[in-house]
Biopython code that builds the backbone (N, CA, C, O; Angstrom):
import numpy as np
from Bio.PDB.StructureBuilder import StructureBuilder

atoms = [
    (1, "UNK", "N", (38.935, -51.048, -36.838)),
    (1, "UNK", "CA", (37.622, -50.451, -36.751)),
    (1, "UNK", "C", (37.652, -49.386, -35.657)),
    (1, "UNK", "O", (38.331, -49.548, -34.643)),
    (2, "UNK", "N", (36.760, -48.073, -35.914)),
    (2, "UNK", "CA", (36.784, -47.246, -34.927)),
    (2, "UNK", "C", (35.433, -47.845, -34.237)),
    (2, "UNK", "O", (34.763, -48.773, -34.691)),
    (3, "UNK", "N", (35.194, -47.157, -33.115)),
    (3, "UNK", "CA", (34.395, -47.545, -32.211)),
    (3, "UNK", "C", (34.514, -46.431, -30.898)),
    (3, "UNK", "O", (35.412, -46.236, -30.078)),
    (4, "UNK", "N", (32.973, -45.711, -31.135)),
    (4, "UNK", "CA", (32.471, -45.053, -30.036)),
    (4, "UNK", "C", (31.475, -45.601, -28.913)),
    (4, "UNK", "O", (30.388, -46.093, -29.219)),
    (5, "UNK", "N", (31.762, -45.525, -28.052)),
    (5, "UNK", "CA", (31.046, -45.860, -26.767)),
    (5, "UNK", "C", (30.444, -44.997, -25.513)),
    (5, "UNK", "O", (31.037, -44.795, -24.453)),
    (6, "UNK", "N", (29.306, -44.592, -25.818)),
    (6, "UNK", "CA", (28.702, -43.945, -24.755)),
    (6, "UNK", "C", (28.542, -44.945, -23.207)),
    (6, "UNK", "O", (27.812, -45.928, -23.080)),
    (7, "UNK", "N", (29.580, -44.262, -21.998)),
    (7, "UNK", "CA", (28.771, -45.071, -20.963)),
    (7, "UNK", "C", (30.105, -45.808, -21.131)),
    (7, "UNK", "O", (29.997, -46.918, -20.612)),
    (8, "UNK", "N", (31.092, -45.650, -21.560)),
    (8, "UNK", "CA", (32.124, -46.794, -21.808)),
    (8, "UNK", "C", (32.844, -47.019, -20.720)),
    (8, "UNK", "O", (33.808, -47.783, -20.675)),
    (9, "UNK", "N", (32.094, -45.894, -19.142)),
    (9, "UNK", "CA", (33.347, -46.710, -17.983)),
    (9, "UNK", "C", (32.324, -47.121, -17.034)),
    (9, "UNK", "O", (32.550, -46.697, -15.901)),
    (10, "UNK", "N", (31.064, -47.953, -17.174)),
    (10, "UNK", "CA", (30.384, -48.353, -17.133)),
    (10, "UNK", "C", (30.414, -50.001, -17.211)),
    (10, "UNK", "O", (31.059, -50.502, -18.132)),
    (11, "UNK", "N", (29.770, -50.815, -16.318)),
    (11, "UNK", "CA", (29.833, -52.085, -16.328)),
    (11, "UNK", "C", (29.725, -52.980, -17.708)),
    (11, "UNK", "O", (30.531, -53.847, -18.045)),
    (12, "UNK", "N", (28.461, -52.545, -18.483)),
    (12, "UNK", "CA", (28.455, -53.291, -20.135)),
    (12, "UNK", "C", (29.735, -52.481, -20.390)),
    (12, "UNK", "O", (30.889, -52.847, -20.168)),
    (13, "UNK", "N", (29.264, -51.176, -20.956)),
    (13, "UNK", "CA", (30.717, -50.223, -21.473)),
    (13, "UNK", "C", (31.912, -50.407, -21.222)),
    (13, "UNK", "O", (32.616, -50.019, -22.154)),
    (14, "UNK", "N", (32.418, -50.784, -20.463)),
    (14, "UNK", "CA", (33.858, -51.178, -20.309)),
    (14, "UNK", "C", (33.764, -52.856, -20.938)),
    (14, "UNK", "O", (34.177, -53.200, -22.045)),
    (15, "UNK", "N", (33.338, -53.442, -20.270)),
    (15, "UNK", "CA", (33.407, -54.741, -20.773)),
    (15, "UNK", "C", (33.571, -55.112, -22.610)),
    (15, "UNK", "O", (34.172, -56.058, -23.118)),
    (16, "UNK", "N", (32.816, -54.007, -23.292)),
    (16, "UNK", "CA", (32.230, -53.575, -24.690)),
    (16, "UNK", "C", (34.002, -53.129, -24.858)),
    (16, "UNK", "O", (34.901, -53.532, -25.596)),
    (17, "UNK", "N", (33.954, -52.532, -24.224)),
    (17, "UNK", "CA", (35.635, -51.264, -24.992)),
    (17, "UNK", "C", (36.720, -52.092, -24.464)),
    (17, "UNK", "O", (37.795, -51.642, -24.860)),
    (18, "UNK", "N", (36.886, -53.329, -23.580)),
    (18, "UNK", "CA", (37.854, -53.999, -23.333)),
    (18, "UNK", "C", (37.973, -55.232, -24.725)),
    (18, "UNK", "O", (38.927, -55.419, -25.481)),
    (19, "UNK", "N", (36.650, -55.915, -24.687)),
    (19, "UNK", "CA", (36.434, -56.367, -26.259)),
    (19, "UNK", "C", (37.414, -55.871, -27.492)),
    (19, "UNK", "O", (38.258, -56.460, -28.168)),
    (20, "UNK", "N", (37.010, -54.780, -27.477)),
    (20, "UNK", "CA", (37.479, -54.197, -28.942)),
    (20, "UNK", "C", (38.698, -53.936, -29.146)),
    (20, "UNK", "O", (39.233, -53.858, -30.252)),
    (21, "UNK", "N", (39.429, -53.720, -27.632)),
    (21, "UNK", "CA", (41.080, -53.132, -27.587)),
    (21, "UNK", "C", (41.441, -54.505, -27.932)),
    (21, "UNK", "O", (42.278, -54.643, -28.824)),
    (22, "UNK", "N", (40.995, -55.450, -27.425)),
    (22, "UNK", "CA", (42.053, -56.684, -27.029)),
    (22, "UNK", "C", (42.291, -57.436, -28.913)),
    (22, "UNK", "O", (43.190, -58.125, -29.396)),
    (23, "UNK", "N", (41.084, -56.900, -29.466)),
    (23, "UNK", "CA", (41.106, -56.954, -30.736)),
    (23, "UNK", "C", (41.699, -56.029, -31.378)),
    (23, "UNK", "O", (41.399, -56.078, -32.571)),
    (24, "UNK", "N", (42.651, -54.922, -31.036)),
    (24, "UNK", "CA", (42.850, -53.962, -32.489)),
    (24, "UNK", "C", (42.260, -52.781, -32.408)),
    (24, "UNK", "O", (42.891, -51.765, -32.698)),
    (25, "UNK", "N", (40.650, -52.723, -31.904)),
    (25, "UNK", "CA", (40.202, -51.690, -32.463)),
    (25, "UNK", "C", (40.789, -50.200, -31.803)),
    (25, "UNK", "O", (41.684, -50.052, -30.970)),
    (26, "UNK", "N", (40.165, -49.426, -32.313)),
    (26, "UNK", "CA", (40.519, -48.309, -31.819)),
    (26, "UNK", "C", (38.931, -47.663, -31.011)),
    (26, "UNK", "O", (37.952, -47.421, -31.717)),
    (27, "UNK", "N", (38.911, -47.534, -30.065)),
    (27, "UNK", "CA", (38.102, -47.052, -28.959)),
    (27, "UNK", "C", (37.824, -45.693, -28.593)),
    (27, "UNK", "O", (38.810, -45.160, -28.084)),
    (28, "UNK", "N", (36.723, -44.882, -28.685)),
    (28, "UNK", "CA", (36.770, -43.713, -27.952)),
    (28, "UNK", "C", (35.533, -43.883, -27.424)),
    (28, "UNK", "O", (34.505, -44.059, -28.078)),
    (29, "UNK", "N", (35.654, -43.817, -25.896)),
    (29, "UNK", "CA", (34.677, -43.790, -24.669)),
    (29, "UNK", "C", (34.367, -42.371, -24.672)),
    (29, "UNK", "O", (35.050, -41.454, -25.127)),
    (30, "UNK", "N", (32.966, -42.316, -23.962)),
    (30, "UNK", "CA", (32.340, -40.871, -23.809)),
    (30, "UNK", "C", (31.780, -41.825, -22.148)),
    (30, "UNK", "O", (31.611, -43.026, -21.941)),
    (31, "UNK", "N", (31.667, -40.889, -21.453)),
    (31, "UNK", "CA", (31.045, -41.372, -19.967)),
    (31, "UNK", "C", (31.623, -39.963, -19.171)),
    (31, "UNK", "O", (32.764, -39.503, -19.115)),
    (32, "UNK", "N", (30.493, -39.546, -18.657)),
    (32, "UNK", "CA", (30.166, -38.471, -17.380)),
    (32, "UNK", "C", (31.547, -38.925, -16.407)),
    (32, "UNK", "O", (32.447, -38.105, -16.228)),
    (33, "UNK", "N", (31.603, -40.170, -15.867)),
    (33, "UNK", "CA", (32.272, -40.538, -14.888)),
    (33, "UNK", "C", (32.092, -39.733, -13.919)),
    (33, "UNK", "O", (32.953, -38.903, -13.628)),
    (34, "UNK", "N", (30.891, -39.847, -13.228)),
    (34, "UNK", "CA", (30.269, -39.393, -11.926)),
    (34, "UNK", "C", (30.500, -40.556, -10.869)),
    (34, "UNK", "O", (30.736, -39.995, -9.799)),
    (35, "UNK", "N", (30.525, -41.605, -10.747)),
    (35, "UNK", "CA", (30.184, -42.221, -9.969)),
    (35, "UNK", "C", (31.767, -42.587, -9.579)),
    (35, "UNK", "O", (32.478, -42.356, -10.557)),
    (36, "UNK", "N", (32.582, -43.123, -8.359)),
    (36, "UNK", "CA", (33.737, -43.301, -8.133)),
    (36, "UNK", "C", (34.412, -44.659, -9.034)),
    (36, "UNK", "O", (35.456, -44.653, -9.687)),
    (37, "UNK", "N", (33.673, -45.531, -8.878)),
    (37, "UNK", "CA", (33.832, -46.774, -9.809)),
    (37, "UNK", "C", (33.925, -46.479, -11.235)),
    (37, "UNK", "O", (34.256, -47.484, -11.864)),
    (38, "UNK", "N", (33.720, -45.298, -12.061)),
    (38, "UNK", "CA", (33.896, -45.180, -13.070)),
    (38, "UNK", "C", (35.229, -44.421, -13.254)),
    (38, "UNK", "O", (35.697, -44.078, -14.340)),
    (39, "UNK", "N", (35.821, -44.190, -11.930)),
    (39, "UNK", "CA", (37.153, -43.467, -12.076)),
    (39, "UNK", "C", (38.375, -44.674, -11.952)),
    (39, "UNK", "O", (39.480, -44.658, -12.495)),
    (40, "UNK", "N", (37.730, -45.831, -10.957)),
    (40, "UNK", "CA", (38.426, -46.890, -10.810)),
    (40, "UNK", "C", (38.630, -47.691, -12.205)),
    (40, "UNK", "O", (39.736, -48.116, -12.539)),
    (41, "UNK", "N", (37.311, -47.878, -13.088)),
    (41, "UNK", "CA", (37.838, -48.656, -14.087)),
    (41, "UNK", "C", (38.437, -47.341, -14.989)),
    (41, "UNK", "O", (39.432, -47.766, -15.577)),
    (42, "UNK", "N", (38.242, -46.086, -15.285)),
    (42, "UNK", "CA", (39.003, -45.427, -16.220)),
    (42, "UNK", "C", (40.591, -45.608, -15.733)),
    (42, "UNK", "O", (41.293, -45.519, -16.740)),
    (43, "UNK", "N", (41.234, -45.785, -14.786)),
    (43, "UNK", "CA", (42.119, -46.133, -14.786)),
    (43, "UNK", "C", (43.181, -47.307, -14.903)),
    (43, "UNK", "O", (44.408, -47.411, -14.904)),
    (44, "UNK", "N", (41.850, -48.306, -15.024)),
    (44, "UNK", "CA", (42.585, -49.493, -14.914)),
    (44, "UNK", "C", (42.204, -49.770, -16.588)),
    (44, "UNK", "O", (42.535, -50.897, -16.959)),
    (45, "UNK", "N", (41.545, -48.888, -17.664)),
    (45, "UNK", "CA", (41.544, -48.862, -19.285)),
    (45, "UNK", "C", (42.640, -48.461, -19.186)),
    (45, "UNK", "O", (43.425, -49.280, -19.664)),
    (46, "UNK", "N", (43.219, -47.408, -18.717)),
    (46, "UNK", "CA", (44.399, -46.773, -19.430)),
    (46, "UNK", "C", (45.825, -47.013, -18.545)),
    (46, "UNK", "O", (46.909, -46.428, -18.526)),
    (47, "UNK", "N", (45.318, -48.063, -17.892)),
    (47, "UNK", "CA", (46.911, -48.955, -16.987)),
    (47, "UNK", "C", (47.016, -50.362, -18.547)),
    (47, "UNK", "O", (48.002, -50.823, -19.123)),
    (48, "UNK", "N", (46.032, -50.536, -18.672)),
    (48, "UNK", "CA", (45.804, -52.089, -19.548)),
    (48, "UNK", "C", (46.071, -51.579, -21.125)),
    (48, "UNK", "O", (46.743, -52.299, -21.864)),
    (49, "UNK", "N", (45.541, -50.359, -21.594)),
    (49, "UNK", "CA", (45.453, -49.704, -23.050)),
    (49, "UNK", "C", (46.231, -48.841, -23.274)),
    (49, "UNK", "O", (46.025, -48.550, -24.452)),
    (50, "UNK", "N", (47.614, -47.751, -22.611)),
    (50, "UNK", "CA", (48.261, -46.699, -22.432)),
    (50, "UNK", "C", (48.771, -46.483, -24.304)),
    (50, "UNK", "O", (49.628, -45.638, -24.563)),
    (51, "UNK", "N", (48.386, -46.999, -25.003)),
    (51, "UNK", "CA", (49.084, -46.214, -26.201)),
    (51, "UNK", "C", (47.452, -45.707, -26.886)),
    (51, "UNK", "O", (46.394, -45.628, -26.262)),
    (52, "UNK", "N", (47.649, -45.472, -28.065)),
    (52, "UNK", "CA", (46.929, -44.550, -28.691)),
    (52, "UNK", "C", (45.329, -45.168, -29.128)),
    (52, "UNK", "O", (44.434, -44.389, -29.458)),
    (53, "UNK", "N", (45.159, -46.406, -29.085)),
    (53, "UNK", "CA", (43.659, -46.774, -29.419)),
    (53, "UNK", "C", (42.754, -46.634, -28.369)),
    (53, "UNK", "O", (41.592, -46.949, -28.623)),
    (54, "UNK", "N", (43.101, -46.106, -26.886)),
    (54, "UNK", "CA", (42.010, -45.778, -26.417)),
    (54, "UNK", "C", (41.531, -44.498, -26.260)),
    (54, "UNK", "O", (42.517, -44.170, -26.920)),
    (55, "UNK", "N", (41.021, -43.536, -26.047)),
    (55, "UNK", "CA", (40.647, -42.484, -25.983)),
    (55, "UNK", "C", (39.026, -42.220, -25.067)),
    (55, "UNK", "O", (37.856, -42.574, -25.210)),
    (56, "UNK", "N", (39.775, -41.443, -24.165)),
    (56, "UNK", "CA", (38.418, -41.230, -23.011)),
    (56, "UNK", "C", (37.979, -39.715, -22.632)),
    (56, "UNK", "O", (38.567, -38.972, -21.845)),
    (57, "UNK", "N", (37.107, -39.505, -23.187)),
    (57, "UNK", "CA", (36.190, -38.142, -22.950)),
    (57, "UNK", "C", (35.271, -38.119, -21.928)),
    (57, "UNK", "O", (34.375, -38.958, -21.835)),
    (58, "UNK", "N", (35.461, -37.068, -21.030)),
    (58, "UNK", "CA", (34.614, -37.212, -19.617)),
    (58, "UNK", "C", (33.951, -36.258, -19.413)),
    (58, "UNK", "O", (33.859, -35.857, -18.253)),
    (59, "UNK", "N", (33.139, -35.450, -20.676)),
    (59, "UNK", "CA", (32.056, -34.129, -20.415)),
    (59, "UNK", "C", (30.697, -35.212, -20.136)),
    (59, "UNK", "O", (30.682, -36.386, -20.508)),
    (60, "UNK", "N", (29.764, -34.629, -19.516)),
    (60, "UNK", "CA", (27.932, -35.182, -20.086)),
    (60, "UNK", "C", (27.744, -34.646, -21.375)),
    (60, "UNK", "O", (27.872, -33.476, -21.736)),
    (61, "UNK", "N", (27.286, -36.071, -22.308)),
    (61, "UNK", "CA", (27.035, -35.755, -23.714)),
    (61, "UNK", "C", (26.172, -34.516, -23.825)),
    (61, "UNK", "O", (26.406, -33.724, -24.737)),
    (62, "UNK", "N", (24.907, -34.223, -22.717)),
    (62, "UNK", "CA", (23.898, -33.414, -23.054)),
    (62, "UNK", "C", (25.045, -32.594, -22.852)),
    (62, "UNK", "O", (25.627, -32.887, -23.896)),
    (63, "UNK", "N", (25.786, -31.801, -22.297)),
    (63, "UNK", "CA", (26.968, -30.759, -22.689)),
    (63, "UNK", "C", (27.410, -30.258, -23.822)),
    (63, "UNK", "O", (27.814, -29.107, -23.986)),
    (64, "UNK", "N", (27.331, -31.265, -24.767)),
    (64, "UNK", "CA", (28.363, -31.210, -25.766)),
    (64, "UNK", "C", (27.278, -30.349, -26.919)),
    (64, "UNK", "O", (26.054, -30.467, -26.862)),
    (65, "UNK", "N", (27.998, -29.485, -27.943)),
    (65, "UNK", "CA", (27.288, -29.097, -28.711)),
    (65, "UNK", "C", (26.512, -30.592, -29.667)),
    (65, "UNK", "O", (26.939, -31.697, -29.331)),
    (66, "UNK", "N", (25.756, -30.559, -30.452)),
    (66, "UNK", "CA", (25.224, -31.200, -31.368)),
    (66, "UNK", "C", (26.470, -31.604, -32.428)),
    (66, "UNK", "O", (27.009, -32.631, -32.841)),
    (67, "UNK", "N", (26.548, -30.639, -32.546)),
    (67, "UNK", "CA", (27.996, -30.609, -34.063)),
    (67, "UNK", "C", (28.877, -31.218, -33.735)),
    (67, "UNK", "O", (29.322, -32.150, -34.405)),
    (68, "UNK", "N", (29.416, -30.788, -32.460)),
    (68, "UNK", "CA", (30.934, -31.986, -32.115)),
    (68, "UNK", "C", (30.802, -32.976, -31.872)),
    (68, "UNK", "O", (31.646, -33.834, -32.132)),
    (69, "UNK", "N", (29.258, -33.302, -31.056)),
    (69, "UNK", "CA", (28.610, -35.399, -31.123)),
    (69, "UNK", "C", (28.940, -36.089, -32.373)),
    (69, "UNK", "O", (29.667, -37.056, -32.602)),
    (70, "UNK", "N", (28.230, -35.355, -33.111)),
    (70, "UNK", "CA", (28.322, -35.979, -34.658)),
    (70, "UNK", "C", (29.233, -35.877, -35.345)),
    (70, "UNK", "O", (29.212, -36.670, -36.286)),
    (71, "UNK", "N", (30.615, -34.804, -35.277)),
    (71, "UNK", "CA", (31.341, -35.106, -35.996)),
    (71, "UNK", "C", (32.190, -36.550, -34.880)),
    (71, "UNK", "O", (32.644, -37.343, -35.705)),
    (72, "UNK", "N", (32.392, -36.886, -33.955)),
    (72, "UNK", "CA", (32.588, -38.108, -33.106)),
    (72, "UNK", "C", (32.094, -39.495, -33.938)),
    (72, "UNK", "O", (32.829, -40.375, -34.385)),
    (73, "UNK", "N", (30.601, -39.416, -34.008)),
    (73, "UNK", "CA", (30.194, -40.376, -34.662)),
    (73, "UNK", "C", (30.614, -40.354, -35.663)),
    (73, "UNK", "O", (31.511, -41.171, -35.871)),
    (74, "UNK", "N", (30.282, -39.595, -36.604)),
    (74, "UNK", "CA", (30.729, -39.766, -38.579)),
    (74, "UNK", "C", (32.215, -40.136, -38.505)),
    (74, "UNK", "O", (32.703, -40.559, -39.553)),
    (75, "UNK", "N", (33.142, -40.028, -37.255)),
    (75, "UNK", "CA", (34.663, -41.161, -37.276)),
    (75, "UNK", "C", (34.805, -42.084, -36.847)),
    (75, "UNK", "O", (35.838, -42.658, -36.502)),
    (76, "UNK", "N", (33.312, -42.496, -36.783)),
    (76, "UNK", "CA", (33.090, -43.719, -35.852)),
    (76, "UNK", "C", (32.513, -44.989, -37.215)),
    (76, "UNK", "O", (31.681, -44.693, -38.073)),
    (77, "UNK", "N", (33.026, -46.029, -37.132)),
    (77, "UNK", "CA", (32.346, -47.465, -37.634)),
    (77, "UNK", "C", (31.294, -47.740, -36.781)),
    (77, "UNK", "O", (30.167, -47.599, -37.255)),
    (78, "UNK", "N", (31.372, -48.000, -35.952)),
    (78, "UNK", "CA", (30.503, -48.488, -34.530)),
    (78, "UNK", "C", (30.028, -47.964, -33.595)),
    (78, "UNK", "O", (30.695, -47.913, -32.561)),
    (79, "UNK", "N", (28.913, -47.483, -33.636)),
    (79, "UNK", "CA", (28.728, -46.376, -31.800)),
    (79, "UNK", "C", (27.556, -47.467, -31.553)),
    (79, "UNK", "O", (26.654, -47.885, -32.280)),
    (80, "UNK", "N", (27.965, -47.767, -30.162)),
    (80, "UNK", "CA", (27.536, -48.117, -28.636)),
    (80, "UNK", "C", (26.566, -47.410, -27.765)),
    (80, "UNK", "O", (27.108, -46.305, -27.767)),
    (81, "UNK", "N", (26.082, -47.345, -27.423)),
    (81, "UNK", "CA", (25.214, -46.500, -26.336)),
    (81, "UNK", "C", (24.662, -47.376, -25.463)),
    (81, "UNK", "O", (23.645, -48.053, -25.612)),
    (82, "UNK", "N", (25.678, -47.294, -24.194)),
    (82, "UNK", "CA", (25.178, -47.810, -22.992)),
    (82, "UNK", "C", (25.523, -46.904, -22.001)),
    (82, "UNK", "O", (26.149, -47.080, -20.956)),
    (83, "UNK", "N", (25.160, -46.180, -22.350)),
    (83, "UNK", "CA", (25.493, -44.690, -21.068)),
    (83, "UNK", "C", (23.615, -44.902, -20.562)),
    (83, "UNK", "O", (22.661, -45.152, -21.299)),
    (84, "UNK", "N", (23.643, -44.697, -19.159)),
    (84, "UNK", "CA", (22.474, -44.440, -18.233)),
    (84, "UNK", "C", (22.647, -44.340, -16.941)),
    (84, "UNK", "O", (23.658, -44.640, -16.307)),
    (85, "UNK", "N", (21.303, -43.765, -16.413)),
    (85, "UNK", "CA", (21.190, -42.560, -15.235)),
    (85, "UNK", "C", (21.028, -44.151, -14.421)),
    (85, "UNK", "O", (20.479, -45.140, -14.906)),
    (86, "UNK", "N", (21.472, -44.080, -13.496)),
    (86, "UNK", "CA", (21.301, -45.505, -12.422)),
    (86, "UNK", "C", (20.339, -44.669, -10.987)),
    (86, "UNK", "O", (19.628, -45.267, -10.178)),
    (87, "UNK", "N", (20.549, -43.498, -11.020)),
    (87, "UNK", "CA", (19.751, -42.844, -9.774)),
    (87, "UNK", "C", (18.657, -41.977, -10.222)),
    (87, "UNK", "O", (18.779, -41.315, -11.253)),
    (88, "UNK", "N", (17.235, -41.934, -9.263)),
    (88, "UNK", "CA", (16.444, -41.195, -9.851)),
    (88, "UNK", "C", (16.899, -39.819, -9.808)),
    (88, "UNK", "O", (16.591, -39.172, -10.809)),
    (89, "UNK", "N", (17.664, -39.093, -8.759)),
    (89, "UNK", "CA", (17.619, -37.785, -8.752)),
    (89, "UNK", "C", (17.975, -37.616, -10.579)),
    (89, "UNK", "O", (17.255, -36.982, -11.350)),
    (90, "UNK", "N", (19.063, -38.246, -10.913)),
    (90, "UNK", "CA", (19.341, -37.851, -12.101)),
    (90, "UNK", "C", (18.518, -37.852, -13.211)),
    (90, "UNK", "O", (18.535, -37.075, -14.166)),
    (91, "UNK", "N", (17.616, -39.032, -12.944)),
    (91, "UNK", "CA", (16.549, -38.959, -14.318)),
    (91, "UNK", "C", (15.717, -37.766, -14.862)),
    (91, "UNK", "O", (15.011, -37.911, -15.861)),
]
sb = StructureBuilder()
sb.init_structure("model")
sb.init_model(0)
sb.init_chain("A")
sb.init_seg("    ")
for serial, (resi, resn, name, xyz) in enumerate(atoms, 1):
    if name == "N":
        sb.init_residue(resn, " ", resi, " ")
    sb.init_atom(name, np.array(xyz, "f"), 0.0, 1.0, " ", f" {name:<3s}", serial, name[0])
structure = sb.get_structure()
């Protein structure tokens, strides 16, 4: 199964995309990775996952055109969305 995850280096989000590797799936995380802890677990996905089912994208979705979100999803079985702003400045 494919499987997209917004927010995937994120406390649910990782936990969610560690799930799915340990099963098979194939994983692609989307997460800002602003915060330092999201650099700590992106590395410790791809110390634990280093061959080809994980895949980690680190733009802000609002970045991304419309068209390239969705073609992401339409290769996706499963999208996730646990991406969120934890600080007000950001809201």
């Amino acid at each position: 199964m494919k499987v997209l995850i917004s927010g995937g280096l994120g406390v649910i989000g990782s936990s969610m995309a560690r799930r799915f590797l340990q099963a098979g799936d194939e994983v692609m995380v989307f997460d800002a990775c602003e915060a330092p802890r999201n650099h700590w677990i992106r590395e410790r996905l791809v110390e634990m996952w280093p061959g080809e089912n994980l895949r980690i994208y680190t733009p802000r979705l609002e970045s991304l055109k419309s068209s390239i979100l969705a073609e992401y999803v339409e290769k996706s079985d499963l999208v996730i969305h646990a991406a969120a702003s934890t600080g007000i400045p950001h809201s």
